[in-house]
N, C-alpha and C positions, 0 to 999 in steps of 0.2 A: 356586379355581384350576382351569380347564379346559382341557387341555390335549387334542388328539389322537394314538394311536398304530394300530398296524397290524398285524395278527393274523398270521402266518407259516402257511406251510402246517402247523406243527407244531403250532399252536395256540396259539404261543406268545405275548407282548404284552412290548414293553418299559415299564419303568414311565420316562416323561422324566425326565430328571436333577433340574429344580426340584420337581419332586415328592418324588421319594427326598431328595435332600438336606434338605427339609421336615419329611418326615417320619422322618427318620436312618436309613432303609434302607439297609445295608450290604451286601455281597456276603453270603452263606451266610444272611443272616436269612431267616424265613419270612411268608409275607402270609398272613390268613386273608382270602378271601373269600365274603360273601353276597350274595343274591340276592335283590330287593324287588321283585317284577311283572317290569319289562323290563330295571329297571337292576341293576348291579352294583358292590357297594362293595367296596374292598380296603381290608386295616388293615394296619399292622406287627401280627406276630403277639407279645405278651409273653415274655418267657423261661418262663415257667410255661407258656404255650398252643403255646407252640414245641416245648417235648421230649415234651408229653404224647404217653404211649404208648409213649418211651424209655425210658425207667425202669421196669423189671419188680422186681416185691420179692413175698414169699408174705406179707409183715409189712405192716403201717399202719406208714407213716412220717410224722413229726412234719413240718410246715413248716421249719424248720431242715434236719432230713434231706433233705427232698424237694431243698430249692435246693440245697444242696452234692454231692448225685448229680446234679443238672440241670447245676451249675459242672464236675464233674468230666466229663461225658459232653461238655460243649460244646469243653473245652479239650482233649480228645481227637480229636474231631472235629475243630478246628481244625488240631490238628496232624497230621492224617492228609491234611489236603488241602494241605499246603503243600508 
């Protein structure tokens, strides 16, 4: 699917709707993008590549730990913006 969009003086880019909807991009999700030579790829970012770096701990936490501090910070988040 190749779509065009238009870069804002802010820098900004809309992603088009059959796009996001394709790819289940929702409002507050995050994209990661790379960069290959000239192009540029966008992904939906995972829940796990979305908070990294949210989560401060002085402990190693378990996989289990990690996602329910990531569940807890998003539903926070969530509720902060509404």
């Amino acid at each position: 699917m190749q779509m065009i969009s238009t870069v804002t003086s802010k820098g900004q880019v809309v992603i088009p709707a059959p796009i996001r909807n394709k790819l289940n991009i929702k409002p507050f999700d995050r994209v990661i993008f790379d960069v290959f030579g000239p192009k540029i790829v966008a992904e939906k970012a995972s829940t796990t590549e979305a908070m990294y770096g949210f989560v401060k701990s002085k402990k190693r936490l378990t996989d289990k730990q990690l996602e329910k501090a990531i569940n807890k910070a998003t539903e926070e988040g969530m509720s902060n913006n509404l």
